[in-house]
C-alpha positions in Angstrom: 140.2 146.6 76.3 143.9 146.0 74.5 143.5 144.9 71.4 142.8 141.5 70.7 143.8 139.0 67.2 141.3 138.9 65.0 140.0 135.3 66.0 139.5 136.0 69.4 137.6 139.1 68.4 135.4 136.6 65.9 135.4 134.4 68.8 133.6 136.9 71.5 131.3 138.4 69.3 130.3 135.2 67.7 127.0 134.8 67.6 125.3 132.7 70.7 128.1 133.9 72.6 127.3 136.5 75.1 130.6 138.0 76.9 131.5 140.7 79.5 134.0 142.4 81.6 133.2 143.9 85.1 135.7 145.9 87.1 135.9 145.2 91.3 133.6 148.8 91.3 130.8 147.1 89.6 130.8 149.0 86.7 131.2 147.5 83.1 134.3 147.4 81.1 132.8 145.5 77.6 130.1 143.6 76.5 129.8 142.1 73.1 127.2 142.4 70.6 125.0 139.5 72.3 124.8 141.4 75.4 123.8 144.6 73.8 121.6 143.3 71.1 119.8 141.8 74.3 119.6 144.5 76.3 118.4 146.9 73.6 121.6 149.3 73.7 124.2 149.6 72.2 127.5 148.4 73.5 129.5 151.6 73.5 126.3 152.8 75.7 126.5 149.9 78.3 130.2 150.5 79.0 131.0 152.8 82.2 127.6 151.7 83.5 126.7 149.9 86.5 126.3 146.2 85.9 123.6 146.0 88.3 120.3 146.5 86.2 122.4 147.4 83.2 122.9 143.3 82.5 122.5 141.3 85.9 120.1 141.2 89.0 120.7 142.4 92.6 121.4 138.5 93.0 123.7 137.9 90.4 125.6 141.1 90.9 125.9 140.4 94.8 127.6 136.8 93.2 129.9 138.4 91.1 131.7 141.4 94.0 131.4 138.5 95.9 133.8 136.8 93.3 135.9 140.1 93.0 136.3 140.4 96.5 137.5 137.0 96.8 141.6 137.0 96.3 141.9 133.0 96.3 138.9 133.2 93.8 141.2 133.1 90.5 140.3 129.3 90.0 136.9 128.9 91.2 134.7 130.5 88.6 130.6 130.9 89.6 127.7 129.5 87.9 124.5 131.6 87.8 121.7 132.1 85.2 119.9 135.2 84.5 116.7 136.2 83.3 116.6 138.8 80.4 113.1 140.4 79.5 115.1 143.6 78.1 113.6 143.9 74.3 112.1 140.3 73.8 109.1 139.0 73.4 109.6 136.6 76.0 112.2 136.0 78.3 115.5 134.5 78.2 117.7 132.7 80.4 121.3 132.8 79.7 123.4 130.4 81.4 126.3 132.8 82.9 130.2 131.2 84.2 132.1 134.4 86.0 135.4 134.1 86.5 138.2 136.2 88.1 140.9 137.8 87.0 143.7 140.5 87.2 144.7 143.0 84.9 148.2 142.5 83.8 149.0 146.6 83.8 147.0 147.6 86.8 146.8 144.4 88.9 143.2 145.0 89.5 140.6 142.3 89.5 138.1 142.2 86.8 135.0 139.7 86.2 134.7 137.8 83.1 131.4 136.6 82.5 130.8 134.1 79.9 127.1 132.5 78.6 124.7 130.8 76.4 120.8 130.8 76.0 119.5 128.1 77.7 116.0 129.1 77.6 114.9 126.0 75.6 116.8 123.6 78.3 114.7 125.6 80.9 111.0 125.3 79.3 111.7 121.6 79.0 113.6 121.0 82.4 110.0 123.2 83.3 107.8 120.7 81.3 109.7 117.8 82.7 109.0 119.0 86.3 105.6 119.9 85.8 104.8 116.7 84.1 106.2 114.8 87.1 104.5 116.7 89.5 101.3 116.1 87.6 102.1 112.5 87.5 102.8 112.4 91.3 99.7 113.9 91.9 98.0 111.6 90.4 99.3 108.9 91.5 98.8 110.3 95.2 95.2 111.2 94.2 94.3 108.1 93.0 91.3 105.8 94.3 93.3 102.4 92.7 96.6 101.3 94.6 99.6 102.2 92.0 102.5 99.5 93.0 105.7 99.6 90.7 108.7 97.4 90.7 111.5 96.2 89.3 111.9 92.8 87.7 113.0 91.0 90.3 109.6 91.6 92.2 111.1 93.9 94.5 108.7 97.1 95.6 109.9 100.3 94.6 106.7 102.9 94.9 103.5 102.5 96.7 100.9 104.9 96.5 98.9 106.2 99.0 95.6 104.1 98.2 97.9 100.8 97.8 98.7 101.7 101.5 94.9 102.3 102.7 93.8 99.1 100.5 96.8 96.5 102.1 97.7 98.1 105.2 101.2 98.6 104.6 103.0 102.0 105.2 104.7 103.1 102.4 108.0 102.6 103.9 107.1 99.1 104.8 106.1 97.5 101.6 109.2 99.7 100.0 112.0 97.1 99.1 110.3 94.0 99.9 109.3 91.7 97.2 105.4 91.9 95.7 104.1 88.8 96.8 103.9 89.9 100.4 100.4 91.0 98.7 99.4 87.8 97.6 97.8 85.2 99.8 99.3 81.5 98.9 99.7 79.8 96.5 100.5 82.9 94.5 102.7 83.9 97.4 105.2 80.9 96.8 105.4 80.9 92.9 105.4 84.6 92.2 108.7 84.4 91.5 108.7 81.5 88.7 106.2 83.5 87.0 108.5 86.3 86.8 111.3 83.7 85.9 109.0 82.5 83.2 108.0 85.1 82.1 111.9 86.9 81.4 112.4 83.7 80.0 109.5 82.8 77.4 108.1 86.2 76.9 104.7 84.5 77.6 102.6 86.7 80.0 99.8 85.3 81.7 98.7 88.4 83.1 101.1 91.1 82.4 98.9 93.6 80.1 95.7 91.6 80.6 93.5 92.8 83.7 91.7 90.1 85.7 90.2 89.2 89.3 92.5 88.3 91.7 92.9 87.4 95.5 95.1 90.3 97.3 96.5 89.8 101.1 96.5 92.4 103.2 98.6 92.7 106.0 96.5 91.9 109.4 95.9 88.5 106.7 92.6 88.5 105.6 92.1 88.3 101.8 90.1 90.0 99.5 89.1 90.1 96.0 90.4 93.1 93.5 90.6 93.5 90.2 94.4 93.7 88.8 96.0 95.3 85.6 99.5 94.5 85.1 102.2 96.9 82.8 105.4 96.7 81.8 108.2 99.2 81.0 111.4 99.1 79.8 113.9 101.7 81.4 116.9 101.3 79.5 118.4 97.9 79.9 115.9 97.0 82.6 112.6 96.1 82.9 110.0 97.5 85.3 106.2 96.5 86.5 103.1 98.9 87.3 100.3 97.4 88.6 96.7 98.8 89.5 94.9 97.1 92.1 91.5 98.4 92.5 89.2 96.5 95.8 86.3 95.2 94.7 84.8 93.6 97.7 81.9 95.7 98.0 81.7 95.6 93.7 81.5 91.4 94.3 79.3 91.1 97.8 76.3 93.6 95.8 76.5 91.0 92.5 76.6 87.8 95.1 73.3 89.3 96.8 71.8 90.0 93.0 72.4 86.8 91.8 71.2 85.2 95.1 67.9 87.1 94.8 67.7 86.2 91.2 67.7 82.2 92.4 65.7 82.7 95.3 63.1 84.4 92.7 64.1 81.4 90.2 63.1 79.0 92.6 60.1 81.1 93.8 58.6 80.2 90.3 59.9 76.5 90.4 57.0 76.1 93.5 54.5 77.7 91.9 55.2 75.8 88.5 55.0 72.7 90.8 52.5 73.4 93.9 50.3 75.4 91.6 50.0 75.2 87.9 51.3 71.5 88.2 48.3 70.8 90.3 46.1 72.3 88.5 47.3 70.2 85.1 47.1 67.1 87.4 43.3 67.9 88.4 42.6 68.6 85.1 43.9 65.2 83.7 42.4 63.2 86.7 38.9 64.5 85.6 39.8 63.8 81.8 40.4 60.4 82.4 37.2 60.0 84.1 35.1 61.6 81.5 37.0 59.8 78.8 35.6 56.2 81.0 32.2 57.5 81.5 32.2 58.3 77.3 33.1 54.8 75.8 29.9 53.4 76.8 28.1 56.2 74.8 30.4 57.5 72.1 34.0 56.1 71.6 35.1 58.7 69.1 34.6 61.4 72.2 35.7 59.1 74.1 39.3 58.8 72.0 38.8 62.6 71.8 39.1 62.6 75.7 41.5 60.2 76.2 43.8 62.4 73.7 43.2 65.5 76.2 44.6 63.4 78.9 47.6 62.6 77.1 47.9 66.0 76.4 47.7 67.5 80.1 50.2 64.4 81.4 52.8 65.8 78.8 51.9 69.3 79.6 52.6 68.0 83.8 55.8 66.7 82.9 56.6 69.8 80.9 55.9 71.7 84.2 57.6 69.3 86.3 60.9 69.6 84.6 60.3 73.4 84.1 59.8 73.8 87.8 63.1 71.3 88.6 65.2 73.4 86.0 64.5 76.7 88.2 64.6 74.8 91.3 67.2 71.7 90.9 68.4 71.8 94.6 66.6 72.0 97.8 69.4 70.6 99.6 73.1 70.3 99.5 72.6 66.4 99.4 70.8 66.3 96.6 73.8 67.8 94.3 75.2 64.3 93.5 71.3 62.9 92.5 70.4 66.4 90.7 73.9 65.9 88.7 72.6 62.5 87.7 69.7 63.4 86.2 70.5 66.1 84.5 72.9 64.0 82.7 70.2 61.1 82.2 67.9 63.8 80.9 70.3 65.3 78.5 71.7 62.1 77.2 67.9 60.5 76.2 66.4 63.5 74.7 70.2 64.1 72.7 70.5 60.8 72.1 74.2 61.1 73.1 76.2 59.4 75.6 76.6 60.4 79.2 79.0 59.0 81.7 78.6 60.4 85.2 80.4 60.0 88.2 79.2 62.7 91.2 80.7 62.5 94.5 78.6 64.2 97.7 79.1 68.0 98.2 81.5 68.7 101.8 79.1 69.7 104.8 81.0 73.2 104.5 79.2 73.7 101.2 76.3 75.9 100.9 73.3 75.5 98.8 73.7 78.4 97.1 77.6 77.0 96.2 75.8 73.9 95.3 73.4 75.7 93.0 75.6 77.7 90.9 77.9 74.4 90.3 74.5 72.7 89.1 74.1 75.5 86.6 77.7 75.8 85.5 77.3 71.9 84.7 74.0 72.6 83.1 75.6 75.7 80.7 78.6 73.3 80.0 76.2 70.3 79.1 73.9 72.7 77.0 76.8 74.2 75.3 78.3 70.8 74.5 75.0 69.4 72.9 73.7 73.0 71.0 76.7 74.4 69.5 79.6 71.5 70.2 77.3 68.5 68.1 79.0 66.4 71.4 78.5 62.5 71.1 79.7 61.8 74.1 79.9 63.4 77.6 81.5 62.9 80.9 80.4 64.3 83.7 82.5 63.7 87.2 82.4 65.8 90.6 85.1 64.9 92.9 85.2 66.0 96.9 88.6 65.6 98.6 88.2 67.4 102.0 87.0 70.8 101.7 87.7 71.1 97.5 85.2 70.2 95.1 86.3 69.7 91.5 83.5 70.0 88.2 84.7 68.5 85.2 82.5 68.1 82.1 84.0 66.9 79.1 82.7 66.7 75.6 84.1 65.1 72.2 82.2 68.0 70.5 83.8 70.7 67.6 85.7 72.8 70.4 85.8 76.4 70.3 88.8 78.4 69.3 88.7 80.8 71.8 87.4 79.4 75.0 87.9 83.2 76.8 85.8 84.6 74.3 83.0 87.1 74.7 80.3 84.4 74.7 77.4 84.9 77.1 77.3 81.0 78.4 81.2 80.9 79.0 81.2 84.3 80.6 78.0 83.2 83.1 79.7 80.3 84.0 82.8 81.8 85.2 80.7 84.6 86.9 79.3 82.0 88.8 82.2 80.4 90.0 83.6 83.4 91.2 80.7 83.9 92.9 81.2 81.2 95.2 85.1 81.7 95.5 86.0 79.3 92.9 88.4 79.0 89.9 86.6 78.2 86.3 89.4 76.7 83.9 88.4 76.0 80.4 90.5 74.2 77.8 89.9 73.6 74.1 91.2 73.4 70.4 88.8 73.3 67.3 88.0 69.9 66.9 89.4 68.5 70.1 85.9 69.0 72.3 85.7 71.4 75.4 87.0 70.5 78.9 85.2 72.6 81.1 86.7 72.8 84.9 85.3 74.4 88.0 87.3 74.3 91.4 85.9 75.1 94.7 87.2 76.0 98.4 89.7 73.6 100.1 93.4 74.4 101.0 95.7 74.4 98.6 97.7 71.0 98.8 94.7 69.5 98.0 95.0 70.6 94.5 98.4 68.5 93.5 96.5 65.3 95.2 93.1 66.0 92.9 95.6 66.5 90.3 97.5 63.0 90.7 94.5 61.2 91.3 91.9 62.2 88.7 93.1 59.4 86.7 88.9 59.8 84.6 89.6 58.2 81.2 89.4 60.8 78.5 86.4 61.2 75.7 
């Protein structure tokens, strides 16, 4: 090598720099103290040897003839990396640019290689595609649909169990906007809940998980549970969400709690048929011993007449045990059931109960017509035990195929109406149950407004809306 100034010699064997010079017979013509120290030998050692497994492999070398033997090379320099295991621990990859050039005294063509370490920019770009293979996997792997998009809606990944659960190919849901997964009236005004929601920051479901209607592509709908979350990807915003089907989850808890009010009203008929007849013979033959004593003893006479009392209470005690486990036997009697209970609550309360009950659709089933008994019953319960309620109002309202519940109380409200209560969480059980939508509204001090929706298409819902005109409490 001619001598070189003294910065340029500072500037090669700088440390991090590793440099080298390769003839066009392979052989080495300098390396500085990077290479060497790297290679465990010394540099005056490495010179006049091979560079092929002195400081490159068969690959690289092959690279760099290549270059040599390439005249119109001068200004297209080669990028390779090589692996170094020679007297480290671990291996290093240095990041190598070979360029071409010709001696000034000889003409010949020579190699100068140029690199850094990169090893720490390979174990991460390593990490980083391991993790995303991981990721992939599991996203592949998964039993829950995975569904991201952007903020405009728009699809931009569907996972294999998203395309088994809706029936879309991958390619087919990819690029078309989210609500094609959601039956109406979702369908429609997915895209002002978006709007709303980039606007307000007030998310209705977005990091909240809760039971939702999904479409599927043939059209038939199906219940799933749905978690929504949000990223943020440098200016822009993007959506997962987890869809998991919970059809088979939903048909085992109707059949449970259908069994459970079969069983319920099971024990309603024997309360009545049997134990209530029993009471009822016991009473009759009271009474006639109580007539039969007052000509001989009119204290056990009084004493007999008291018994009877006793067993009429204790028959009316059964009677509206047995109708509490058995309110309905059929869908006609909702509107008189409703009535009652209402009449019931408001004279052993003492509060007062305004009830207005329109007959059930023919589409409705008793069990339908049950579980809306009970949810009034829960609501009225809750409104006279823990709301001190002095007032209630109690409407059911059929327009075609919906059915609207509302009871209303003027009671101490609850702060958080989605709370982990046991009465507010069986009540919306029970509306799901039967396909329907339990809305509950309330402020401390401002009563409860409980809400249960069922069936009907859709447009009904603004009409209900306009014309449930029921003064408030």
């Amino acid at each position: 090598m001619p001598k070189d100034p003294a910065w340029a010699k500072a500037m090669i064997h700088s440390t991090g720099l590793f440099a080298a010079v390769v003839d066009a017979a392979g052989q080495i013509l300098f390396v500085n103290k990077e290479v060497a120290s790297n290679c465990g030998r010394s540099a005056d050692a490495l010179v006049g040897q091979p560079a092929l497994d002195s400081i490159l492999s068969h690959e690289n070398a092959r690279l760099v003839m290549a270059l040599l033997a390439n005249r119109d090379a001068v200004h297209s320099p080669i990028h390779f990396e090589q692996v170094c295991c020679c007297n480290q621990q671990h291996p290093r990859i240095i990041a190598y640019v070979a360029t071409r050039h010709s001696q000034q005294d000889t003409g010949e063509a020579v190699a100068i290689l140029t690199g850094f370490d990169v090893t720490g920019r390979a174990q991460i770009t390593e990490a980083l595609r391991r993790s995303e293979a991981q990721i992939r996997a599991i996203v592949e792997t998964a039993v829950d649909a995975i569904i991201t998009m952007n903020d405009c809606g728009v699809i931009e990944s569907f996972n294999p169990a998203a395309e088994r659960i809706f029936g879309y190919a991958a390619a087919e849901a990819i690029g078309r906007n989210v609500n094609i997964l959601m039956p109406e009236p979702y369908h429609r005004e997915h895209h002002h809940y978006v709007e709303n929601y980039l606007r307000t920051g007030h998310a209705k479901i977005i990091g909240v998980g809760r039971e939702v209607t999904g479409l599927r592509k043939d059209g038939s709908t199906f219940p799933m549970y749905l978690a929504v979350g949000e990223q943020k990807i440098g200016d822009a915003r993007h959506f997962t969400g987890i869809v998991r089907d919970i059809t088979e989850r939903k048909r085992m808890e109707a059949e449970i709690l259908h069994i459970a009010e079969r069983e319920q009203r099971r024990i309603g008929q024997d309360l009545h048929d049997g134990l209530g007849q029993i009471l009822t013979g016991a009473a009759m033959v009271s009474k006639a011993i109580a007539q039969r004593l007052k000509k001989k003893s009119k204290v056990l006479a009084g004493e007999t007449e008291n018994l009877t009392t006793l067993l009429n209470d204790a028959i009316a005690q059964t009677r509206r045990l047995a109708r509490g486990l058995q309110p309905l036997d059929q869908v006609d009697e909702f509107p008189t059931a409703l009535q009652e209970l209402g009449y019931h609550v408001g004279s052993i309360a003492g509060i007062k109960c305004r009830i207005r009950a329109d007959a059930l659709p023919e589409s409705c089933s008793l069990l339908a017509a049950t579980h809306l008994y009970r949810i009034a019953q829960e609501a009225i319960n809750n409104a006279v035990r823990h709301g001190q309620a002095k007032n209630l109002e109690i409407s059911s309202k059929t327009l075609g195929s919906l059915v609207r519940l509302t009871i209303r109380d003027d009671g101490l409200g609850i702060a958080e109406p989605r709370g982990r209560g046991l009465g507010l969480r069986i009540m919306d059980y029970r509306a799901r149950v039967i396909g329907g939508h339990l809305d509950i509204r309330s402020s401390p001090g401002a009563g409860v407004t409980v809400v249960c929706s069922v069936g009907g298409p859709e447009p009904y819902l603004e009409n209900l809306n306009h014309a449930d005109h029921s003064p408030s409490i």
